[in-house]
Residue frames as qw, qx, qy, qz and C-alpha x, y, z in Angstrom:
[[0.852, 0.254, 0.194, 0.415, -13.32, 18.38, 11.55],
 [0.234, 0.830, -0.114, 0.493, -12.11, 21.86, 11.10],
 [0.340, -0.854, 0.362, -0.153, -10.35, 21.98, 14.67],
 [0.842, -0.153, 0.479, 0.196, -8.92, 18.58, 13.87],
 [0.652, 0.605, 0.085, 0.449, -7.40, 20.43, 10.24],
 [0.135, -0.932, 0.092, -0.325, -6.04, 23.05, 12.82],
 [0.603, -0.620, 0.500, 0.047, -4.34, 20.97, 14.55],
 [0.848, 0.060, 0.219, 0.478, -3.02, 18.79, 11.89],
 [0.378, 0.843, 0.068, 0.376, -1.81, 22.36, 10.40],
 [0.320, -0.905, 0.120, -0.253, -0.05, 23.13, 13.61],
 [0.727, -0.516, 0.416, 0.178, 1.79, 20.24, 13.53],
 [0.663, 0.740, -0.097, 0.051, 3.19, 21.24, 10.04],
 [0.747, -0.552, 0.237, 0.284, 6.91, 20.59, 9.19],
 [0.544, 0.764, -0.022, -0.346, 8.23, 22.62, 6.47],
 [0.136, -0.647, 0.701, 0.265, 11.57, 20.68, 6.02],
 [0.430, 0.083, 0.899, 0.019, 9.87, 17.72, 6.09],
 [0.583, 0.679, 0.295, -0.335, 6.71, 18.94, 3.70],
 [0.262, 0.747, -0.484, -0.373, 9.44, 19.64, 1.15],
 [0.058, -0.424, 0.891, 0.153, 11.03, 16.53, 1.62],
 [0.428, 0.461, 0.774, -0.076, 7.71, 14.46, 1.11],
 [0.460, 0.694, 0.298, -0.467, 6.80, 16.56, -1.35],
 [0.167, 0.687, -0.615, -0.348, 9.69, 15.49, -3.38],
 [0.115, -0.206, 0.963, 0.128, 8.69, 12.19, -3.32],
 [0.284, 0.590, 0.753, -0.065, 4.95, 12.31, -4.25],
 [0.242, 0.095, 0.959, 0.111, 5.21, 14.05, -7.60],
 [0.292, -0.279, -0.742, -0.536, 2.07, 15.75, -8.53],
 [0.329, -0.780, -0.531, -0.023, 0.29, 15.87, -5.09],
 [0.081, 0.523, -0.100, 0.843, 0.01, 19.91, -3.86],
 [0.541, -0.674, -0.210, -0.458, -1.85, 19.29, -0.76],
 [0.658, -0.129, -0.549, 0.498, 1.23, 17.57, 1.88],
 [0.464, -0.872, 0.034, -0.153, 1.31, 19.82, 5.31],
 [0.487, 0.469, -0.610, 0.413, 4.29, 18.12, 5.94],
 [0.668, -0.452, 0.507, -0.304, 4.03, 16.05, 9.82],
 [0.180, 0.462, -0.868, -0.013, 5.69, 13.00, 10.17],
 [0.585, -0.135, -0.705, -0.378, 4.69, 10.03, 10.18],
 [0.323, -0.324, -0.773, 0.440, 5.24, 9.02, 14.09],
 [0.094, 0.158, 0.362, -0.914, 3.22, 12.04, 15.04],
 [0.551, -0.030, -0.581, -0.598, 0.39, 10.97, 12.69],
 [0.573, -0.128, -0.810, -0.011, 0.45, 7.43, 14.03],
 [0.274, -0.264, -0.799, 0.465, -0.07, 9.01, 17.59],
 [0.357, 0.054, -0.099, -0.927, -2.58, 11.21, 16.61],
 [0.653, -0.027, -0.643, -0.399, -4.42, 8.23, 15.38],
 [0.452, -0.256, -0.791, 0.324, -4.10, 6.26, 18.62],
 [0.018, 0.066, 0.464, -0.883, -5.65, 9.11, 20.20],
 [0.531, -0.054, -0.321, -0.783, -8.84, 9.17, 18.33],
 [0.635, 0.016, -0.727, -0.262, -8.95, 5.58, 18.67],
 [0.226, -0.098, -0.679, 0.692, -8.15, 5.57, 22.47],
 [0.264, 0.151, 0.403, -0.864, -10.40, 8.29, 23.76],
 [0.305, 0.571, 0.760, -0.055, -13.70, 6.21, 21.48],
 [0.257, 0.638, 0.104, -0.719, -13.97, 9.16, 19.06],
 [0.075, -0.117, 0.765, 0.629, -13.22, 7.23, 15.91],
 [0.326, 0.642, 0.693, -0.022, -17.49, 6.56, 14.96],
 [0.135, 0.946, 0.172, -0.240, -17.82, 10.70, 14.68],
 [0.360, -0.556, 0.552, 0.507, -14.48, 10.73, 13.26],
 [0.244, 0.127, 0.888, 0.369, -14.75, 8.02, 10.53],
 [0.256, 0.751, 0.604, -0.077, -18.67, 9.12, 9.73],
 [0.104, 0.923, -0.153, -0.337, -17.45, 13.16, 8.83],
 [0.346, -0.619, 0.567, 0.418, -14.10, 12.13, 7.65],
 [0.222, 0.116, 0.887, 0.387, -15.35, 9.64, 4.96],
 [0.508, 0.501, 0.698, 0.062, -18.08, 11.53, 3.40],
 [0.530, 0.845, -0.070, -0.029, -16.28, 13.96, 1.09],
 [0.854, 0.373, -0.099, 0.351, -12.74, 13.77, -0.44],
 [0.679, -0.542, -0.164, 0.467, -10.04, 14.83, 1.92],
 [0.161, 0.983, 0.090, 0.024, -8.64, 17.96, 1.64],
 [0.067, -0.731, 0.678, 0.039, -4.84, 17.24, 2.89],
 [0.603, 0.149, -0.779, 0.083, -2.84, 14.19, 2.43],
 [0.264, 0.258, -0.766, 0.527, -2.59, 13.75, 5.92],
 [0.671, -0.061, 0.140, -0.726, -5.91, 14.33, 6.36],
 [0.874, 0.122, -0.307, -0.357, -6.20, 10.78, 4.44],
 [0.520, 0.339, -0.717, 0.317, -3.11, 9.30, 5.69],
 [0.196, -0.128, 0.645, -0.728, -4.53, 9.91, 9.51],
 [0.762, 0.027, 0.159, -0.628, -7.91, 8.08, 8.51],
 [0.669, 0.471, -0.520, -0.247, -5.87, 5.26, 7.36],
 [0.140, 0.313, -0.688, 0.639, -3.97, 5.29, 10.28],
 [0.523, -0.075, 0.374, -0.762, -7.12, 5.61, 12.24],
 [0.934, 0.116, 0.013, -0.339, -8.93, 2.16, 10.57],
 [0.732, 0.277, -0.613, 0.110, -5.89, 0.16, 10.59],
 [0.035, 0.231, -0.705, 0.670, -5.87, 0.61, 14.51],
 [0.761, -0.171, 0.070, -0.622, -9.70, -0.13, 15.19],
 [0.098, 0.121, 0.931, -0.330, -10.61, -3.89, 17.25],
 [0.712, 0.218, 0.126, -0.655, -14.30, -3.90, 15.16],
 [0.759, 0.421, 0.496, -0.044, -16.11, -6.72, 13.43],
 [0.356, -0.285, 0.538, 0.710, -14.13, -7.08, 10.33],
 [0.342, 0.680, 0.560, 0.326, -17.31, -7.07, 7.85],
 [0.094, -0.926, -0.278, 0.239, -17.69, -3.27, 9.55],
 [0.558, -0.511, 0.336, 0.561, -13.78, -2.69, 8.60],
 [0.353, 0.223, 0.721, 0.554, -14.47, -3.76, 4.90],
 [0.220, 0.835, 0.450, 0.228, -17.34, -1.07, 4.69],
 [0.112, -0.871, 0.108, 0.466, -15.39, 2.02, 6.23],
 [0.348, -0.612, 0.338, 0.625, -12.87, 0.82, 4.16],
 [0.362, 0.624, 0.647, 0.246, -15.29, 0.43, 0.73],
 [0.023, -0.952, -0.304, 0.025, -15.36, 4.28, 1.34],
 [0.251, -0.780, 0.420, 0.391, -11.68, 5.37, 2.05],
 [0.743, 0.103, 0.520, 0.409, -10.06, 3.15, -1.08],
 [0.341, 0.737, 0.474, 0.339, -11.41, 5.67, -3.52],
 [0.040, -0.985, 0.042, -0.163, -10.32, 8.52, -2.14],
 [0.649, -0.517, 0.275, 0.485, -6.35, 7.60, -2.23],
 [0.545, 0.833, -0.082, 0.056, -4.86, 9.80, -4.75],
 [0.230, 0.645, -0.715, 0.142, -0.83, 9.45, -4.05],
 [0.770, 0.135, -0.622, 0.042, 1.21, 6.18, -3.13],
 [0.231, 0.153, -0.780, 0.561, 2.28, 6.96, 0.20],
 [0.615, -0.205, 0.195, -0.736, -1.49, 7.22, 1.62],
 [0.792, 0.278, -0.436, -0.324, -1.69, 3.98, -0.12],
 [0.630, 0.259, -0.641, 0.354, 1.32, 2.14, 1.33],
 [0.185, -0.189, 0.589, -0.764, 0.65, 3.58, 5.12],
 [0.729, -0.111, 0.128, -0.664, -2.96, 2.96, 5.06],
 [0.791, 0.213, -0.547, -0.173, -1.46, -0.98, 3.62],
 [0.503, 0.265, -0.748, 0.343, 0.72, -1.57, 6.73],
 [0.295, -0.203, 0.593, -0.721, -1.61, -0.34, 9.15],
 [0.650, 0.124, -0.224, -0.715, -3.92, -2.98, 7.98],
 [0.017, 0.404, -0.908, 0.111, -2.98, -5.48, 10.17],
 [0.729, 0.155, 0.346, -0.570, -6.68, -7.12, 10.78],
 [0.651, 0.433, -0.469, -0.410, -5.99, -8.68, 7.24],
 [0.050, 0.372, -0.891, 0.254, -3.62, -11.22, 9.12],
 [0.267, -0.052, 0.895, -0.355, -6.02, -12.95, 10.78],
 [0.593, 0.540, 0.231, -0.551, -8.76, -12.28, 7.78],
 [0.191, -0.419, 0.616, 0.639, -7.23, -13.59, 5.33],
 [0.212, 0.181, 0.780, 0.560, -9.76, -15.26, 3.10],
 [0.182, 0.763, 0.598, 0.168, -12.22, -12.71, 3.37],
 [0.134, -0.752, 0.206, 0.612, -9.81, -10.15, 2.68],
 [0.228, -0.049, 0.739, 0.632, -8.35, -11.73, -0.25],
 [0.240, 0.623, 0.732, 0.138, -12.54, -11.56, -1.53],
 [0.187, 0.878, 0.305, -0.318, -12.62, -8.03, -0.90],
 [0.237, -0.690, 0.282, 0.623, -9.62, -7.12, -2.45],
 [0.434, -0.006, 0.714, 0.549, -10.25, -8.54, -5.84],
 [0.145, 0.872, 0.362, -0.295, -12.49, -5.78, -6.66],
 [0.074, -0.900, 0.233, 0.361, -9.76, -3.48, -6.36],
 [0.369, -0.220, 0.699, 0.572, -7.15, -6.14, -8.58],
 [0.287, 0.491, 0.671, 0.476, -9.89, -5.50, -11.68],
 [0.006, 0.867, 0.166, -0.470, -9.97, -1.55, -10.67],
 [0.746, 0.343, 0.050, 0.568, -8.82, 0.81, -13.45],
 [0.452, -0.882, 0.071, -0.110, -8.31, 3.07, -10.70],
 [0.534, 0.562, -0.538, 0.331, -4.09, 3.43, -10.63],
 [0.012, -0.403, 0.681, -0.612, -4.35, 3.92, -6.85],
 [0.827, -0.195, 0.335, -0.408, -7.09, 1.27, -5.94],
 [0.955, -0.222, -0.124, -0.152, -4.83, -1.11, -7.40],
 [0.219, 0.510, -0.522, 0.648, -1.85, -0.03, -6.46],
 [0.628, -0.425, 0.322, -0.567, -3.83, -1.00, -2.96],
 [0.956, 0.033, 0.071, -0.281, -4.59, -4.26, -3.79],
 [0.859, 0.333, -0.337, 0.193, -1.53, -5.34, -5.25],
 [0.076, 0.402, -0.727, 0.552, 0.72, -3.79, -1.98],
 [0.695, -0.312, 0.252, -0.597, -2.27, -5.54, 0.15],
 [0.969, 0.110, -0.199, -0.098, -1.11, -8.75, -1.63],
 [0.441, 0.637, -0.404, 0.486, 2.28, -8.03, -0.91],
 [0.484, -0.555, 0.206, -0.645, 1.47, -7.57, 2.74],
 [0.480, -0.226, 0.652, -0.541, -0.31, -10.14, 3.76],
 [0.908, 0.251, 0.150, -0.301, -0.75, -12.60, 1.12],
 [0.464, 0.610, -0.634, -0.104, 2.86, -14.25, 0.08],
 [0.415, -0.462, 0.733, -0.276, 2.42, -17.17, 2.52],
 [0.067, -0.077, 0.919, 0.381, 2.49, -20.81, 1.37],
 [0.244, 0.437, 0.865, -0.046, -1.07, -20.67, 1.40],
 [0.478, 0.751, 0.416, -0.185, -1.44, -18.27, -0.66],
 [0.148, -0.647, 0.518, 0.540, 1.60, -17.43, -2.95],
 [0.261, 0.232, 0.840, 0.416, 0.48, -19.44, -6.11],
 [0.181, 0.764, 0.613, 0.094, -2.48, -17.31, -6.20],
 [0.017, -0.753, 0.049, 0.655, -0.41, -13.66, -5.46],
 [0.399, -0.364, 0.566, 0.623, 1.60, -14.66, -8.42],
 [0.273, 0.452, 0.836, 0.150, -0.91, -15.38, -10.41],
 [0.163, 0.843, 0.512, 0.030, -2.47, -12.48, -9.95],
 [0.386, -0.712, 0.229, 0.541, 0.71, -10.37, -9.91],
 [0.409, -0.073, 0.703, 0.577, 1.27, -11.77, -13.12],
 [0.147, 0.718, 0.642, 0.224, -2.13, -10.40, -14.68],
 [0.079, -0.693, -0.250, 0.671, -1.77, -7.03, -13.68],
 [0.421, 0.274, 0.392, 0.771, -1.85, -4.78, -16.58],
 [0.251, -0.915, -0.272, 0.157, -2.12, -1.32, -15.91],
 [0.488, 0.598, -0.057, 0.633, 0.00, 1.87, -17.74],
 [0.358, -0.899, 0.147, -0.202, 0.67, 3.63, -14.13],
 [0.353, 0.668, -0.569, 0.326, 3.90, 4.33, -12.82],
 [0.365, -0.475, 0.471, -0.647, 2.56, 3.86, -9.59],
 [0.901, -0.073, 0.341, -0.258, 1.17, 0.00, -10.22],
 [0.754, 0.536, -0.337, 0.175, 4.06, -0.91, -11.85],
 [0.261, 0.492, -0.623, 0.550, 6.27, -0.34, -8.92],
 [0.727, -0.291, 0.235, -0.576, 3.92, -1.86, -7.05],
 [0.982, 0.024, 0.145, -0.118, 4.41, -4.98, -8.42],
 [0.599, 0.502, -0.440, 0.442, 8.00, -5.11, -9.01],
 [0.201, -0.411, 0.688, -0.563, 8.06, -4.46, -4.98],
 [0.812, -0.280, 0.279, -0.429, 5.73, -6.96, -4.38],
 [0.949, 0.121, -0.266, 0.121, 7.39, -9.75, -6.62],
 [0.339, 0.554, -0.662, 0.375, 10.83, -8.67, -5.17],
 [0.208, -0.362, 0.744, -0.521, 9.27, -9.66, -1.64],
 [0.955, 0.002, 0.033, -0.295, 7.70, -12.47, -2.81],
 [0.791, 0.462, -0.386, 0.109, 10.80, -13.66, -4.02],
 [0.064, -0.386, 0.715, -0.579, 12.54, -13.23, -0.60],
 [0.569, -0.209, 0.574, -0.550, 9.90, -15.13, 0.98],
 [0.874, 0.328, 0.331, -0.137, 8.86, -17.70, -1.70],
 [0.119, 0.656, -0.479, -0.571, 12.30, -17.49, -3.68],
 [0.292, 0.206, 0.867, 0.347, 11.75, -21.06, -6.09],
 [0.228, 0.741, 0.631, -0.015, 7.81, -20.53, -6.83],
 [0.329, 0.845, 0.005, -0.422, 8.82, -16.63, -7.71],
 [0.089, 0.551, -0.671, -0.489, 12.02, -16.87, -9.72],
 [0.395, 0.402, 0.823, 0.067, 9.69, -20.05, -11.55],
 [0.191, 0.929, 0.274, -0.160, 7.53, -16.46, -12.29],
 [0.085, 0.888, -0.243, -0.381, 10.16, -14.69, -13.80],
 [0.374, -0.156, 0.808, 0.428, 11.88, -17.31, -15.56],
 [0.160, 0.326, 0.762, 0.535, 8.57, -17.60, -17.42],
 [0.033, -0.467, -0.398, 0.789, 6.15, -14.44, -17.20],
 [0.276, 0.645, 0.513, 0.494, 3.53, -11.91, -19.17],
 [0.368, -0.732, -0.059, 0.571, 4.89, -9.14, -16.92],
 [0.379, 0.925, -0.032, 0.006, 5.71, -5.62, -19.11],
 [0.572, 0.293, -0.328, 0.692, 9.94, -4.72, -19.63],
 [0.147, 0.636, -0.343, 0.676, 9.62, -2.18, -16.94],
 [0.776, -0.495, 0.074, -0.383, 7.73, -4.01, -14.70],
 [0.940, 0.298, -0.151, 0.066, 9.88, -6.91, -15.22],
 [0.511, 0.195, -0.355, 0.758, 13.56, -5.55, -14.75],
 [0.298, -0.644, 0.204, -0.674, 12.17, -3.36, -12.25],
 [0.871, -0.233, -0.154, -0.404, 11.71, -6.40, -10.40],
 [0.843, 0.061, -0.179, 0.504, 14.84, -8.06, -10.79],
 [0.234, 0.617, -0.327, 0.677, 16.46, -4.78, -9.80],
 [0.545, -0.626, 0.343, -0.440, 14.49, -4.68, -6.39],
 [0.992, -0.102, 0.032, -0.071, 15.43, -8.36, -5.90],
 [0.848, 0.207, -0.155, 0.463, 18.96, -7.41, -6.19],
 [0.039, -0.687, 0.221, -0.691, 18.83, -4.49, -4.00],
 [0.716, -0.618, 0.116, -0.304, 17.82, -6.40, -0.88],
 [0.115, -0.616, 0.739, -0.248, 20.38, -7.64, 1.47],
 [0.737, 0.120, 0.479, -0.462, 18.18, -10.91, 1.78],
 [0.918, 0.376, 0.098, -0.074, 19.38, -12.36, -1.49],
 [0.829, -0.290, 0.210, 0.429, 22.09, -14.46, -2.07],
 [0.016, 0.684, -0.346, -0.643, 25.07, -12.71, -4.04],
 [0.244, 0.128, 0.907, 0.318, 24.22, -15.98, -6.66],
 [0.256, 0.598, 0.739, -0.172, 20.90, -15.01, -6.89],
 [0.029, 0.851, 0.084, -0.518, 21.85, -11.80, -7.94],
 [0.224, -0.329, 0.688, 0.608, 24.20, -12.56, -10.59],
 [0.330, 0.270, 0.904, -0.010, 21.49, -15.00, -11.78],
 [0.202, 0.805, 0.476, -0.289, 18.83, -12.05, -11.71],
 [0.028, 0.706, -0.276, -0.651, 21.33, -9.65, -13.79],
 [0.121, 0.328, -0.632, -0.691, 21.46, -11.74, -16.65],
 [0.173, 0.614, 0.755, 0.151, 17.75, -12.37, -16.88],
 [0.259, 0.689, 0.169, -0.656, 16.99, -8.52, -17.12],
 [0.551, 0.753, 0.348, 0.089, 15.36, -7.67, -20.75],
 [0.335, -0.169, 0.346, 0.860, 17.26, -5.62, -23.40]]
């Protein structure tokens, strides 16, 4: 693992470390590498069959760079294993996301869910009764993902609607997730927001993203401005 922190250290960008570091906040550990250089970092591991000795070292103490975590995310959302095996590496990485963008990568590379869907949805409902800001801050962008389709959008909402949780970071979670529920499902959400137990900031955060996307009508938008709380 050390020659594999050397090298992520070598591909350091300091323009870029700034600029991520201006958007996460609170975390002191960014190197600063972009994401595409990550993502083909990862396919290498995965390519050349090194991801077992990888994954085994990498998951058993708390990562030392972001990118350290963001590249093991990267690295299990590319694996072709038995999904049960997926669900245990990834029993082990959840816990150890401390900022949103580890979170949100590690969510999109997580494409396995797609074809898992109802024994994802089981594992993930752990994480929707975590008070862990950034395990559910997982769960709820995991719902977001790969759970707003007609067969299962009565239950995101549902559980979108329950969230309750004083982080900044699962609050804007769910205000992005209802906004793209509401692009894909727009009745069944704007139903949810017409009638809701959703906080004010969560709430008009919501309606804001839902009037930021190009994807909704300019009606819809009007509509959505004069439901926002006072």
């Amino acid at each position: 693992m050390q020659a594999l922190r050397e090298r992520l250290l070598s591909l350091q960008d300091k323009k870029y470390q700034k600029f991520h570091s201006d958007l996460c906040p609170g975390t002191t550990n960014i190197i600063g590498i972009r994401i595409p250089v990550l993502r083909q970092l990862a396919s290498e591991i995965v390519r050349q069959g090194e991801y077992p000795d990888y994954l085994q070292q990498a998951l058993q103490k708390p990562f030392h760079y972001s990118e350290e975590a963001t590249l093991c995310g990267m690295v299990l959302g590319l694996l072709k294993i038995d999904f049960i095996k997926l669900l245990e590496y990834l029993k082990l990485f959840v816990p150890r996301i401390d900022n949103w963008a580890v979170c949100d990568v590690t969510c999109s590379s997580l494409k396995a869910f797609r074809k898992n869907q109802q024994q994802g949805r089981r594992f993930l409902q752990h994480y929707l009764a975590s008070h862990n800001e950034y395990e559910l801050r997982f769960a709820v962008v995991m719902l977001m993902n790969y759970y707003n389709d007609d067969a299962y959008i009565d239950d995101t909402l549902k559980e979108l609607n329950a969230v309750r949780h004083e982080g900044y970071y699962v609050k804007m979670a769910v205000a992005w997730a209802l906004s793209l529920c509401f692009i894909k499902q727009r009745d069944k959400t704007m139903t949810l927001l017409q009638n809701n137990a959703l906080d004010d900031f969560t709430y008009n955060k919501a309606l804001q993203k839902c009037r930021e996307s190009f994807r909704v009508s300019d009606e819809d938008k009007a509509l959505l401005q004069s439901m926002k709380r006072k």
